[in-house]
C-alpha positions in Angstrom: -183.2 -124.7 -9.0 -180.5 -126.9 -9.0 -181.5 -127.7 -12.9 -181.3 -124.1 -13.7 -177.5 -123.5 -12.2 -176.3 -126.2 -14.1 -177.7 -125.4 -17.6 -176.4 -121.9 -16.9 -173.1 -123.9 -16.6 -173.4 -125.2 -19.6 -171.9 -124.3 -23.0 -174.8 -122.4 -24.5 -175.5 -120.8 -21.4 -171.6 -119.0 -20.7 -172.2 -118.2 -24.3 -174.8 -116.1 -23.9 -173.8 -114.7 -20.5 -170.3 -113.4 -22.0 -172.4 -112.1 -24.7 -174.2 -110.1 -22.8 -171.5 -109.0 -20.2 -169.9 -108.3 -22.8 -173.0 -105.9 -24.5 -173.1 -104.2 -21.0 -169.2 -103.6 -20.9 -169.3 -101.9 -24.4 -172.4 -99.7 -23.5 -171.1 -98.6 -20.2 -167.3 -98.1 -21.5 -166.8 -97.9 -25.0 -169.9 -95.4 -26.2 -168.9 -92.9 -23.2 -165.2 -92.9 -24.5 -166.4 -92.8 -27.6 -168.6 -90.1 -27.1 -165.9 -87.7 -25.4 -163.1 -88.3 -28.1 -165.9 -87.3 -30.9 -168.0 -84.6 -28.8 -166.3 -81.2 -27.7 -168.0 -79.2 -25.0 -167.2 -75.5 -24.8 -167.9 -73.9 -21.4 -169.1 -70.4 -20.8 -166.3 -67.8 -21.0 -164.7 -69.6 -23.6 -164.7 -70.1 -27.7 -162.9 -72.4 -30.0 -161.7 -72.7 -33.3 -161.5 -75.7 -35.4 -157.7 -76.9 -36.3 -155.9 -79.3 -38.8 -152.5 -80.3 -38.3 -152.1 -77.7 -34.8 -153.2 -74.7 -37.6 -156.4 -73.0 -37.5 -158.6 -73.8 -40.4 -159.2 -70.9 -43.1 -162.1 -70.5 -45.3 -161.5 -70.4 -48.4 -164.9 -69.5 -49.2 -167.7 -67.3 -48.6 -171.1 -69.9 -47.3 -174.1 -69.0 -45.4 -173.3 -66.2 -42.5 -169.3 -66.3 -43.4 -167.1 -64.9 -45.5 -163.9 -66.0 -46.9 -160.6 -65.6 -44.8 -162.5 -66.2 -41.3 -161.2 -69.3 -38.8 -164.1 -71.8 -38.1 -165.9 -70.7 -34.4 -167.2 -73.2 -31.9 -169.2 -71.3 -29.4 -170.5 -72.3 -26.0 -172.4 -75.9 -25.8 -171.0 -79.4 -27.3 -170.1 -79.9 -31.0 -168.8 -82.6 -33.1 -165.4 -83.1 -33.8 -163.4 -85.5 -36.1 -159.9 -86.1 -34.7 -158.2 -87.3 -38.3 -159.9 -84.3 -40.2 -160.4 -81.8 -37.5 -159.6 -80.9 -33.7 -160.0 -77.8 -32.2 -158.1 -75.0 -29.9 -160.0 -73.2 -26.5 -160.0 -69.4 -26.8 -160.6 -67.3 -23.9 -163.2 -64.7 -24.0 -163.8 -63.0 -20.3 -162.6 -60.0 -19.7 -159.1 -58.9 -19.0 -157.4 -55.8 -17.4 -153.6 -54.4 -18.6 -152.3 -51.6 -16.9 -150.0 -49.0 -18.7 -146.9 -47.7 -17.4 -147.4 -44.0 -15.3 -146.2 -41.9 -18.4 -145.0 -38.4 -18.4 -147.3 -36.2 -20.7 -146.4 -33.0 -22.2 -149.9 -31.0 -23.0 -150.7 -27.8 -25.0 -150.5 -25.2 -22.6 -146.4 -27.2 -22.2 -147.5 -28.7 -18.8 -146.0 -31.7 -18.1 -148.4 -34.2 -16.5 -147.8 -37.9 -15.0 -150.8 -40.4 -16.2 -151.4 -43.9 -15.0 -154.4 -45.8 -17.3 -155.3 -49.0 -17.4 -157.6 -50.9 -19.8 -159.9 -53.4 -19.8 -160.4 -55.5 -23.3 -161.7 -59.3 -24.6 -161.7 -60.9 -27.7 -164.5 -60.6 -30.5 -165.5 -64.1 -31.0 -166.0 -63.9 -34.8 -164.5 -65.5 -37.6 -162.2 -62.5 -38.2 -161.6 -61.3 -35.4 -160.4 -64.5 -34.0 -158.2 -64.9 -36.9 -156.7 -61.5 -36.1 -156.1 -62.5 -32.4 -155.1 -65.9 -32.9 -153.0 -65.7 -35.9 -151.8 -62.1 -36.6 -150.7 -61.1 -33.2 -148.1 -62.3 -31.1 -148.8 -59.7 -27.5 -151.9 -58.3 -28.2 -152.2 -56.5 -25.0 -148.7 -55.0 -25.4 -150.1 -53.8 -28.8 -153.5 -52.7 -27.5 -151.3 -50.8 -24.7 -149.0 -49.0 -27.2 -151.9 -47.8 -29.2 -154.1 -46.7 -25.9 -150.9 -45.2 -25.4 -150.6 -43.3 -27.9 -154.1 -42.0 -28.7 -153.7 -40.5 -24.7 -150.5 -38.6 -25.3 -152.4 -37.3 -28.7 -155.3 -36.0 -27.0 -153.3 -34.6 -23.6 -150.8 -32.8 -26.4 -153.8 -31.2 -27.9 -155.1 -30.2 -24.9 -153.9 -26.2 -24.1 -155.9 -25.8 -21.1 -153.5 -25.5 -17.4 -155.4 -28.8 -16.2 -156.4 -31.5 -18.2 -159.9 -32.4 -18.3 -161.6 -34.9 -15.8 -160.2 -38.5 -15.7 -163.6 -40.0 -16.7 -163.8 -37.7 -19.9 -160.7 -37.9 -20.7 -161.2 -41.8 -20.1 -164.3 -41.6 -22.5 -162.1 -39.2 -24.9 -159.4 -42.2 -25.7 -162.1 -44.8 -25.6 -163.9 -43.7 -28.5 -160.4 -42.4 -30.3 -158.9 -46.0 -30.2 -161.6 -48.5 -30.1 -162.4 -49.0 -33.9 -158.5 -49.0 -34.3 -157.5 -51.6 -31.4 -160.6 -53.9 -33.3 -159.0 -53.9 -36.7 -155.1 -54.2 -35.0 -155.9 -56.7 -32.3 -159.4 -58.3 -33.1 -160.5 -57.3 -29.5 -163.1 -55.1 -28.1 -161.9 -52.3 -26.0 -164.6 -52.2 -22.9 -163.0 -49.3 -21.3 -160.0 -47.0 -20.8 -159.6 -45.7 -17.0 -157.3 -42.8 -16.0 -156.5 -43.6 -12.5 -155.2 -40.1 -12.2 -152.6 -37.3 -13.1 -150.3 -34.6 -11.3 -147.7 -31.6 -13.0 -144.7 -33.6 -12.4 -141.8 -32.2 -10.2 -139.9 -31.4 -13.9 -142.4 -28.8 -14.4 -142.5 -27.4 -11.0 -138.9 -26.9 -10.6 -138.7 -25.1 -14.5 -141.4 -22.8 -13.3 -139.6 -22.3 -10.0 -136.0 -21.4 -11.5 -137.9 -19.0 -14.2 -139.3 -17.5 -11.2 -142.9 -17.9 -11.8 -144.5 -18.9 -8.5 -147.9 -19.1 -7.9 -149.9 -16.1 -6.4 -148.9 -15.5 -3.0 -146.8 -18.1 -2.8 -144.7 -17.7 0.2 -141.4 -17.9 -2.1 -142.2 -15.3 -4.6 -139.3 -13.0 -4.5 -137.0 -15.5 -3.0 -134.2 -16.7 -4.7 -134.7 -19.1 -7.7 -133.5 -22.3 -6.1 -134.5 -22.0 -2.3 -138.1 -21.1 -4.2 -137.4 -24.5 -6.3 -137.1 -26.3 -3.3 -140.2 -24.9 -1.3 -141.9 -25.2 -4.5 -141.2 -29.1 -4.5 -141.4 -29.5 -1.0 -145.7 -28.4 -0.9 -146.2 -31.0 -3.8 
């Protein structure tokens, strides 16, 4: 025993124990930091796209399953990545609800209506549609809002009917009005458009009060215009 402990003392023994300290320190160390700075692991929920220099890398080619123009796509699990050549940027993808401002709606039939909408929308994780969202869009849900926006007040201005239709088919109506268009502006997919609801607004009510057309058998037909205005406003 004694024997053994003293030709571990010795020269060539400390030699080969640092050696292989040293072998278990580099295992146990250096390949796990090595391993994270050259492996990426995308999570579910989220995409990535391959960057040089903070810029998203272009193809400048067409290849197998991508065409030319699209950004480089990591998708969920773990992927390679070369610091000096390439890194890469995290991207989102769950879903995401905007609200639009209540607006004021004139329809067909020249009722004015207040609708509140809201939308709920997440990014297309493709080549181009990533390239869209990342790259060509600065507030995408401010420009998905304007255009949801707009395609409502289209549809409640063509509408010449006293009421406007239900809010789930009028919700379905803008859906599939805007969707192909918010895709090709934003690089987003449009899951759903929801009309929370919608009332003639008190502009209208007091118009049709001073004109003097009340409802039938309201209790201030034949009244005077403004004291019918007021009643008018007052069952609202």
């Amino acid at each position: 025993m004694i024997e053994t402990l003293t030709s571990l003392v010795g020269t060539g023994g400390m030699n080969a124990l640092i050696k292989t300290g040293g072998a278990v320190l580099t295992v146990l160390l250096v390949v796990p930091a090595l391993f994270k700075l050259l492996m990426v692991t995308i999570d579910e929920g989220e995409a990535a796209i391959r960057t040089r220099n903070g810029r998203p890398i272009v193809r400048r080619r067409a290849g197998r399953g991508h065409e030319a123009g699209e950004v480089v796509v990591l998708g969920p699990g773990t992927h390679a990545v070369f610091p000096v050549l390439a890194w890469y940027r995290r991207v989102d993808t769950r879903v995401r609800s905007t609200d639009l401002p209540a607006r004021q709606l004139t329809s067909g039939s020249g009722r004015q209506h207040l609708v509140h909408a809201s939308f709920d929308w997440r990014p297309f994780v493709t080549g181009t549609d990533l390239r869209v969202f990342e790259l060509e869009v600065a507030y995408v849900a401010e420009r998905t809002g304007n255009i949801v926006g707009a395609a409502l007040r289209d549809l409640v201005s063509d509408e010449a009917a006293p009421r406007l239709p239900e809010n789930a088919a009028l919700s379905a109506s803008v859906l599939a009005t805007c969707s192909d268009r918010v895709r090709a502006a934003c690089g987003i997919e449009l899951l759903s458009v929801v009309i929370t609801g919608d009332a003639t607004t008190d502009g209208y009510l007091l118009a049709e009060a001073i004109a003097g057309r009340h409802p039938a058998g309201s209790a201030v037909a034949g009244a005077d215009d403004w004291a019918g205005a007021v009643a008018v406003l007052r069952s609202v």
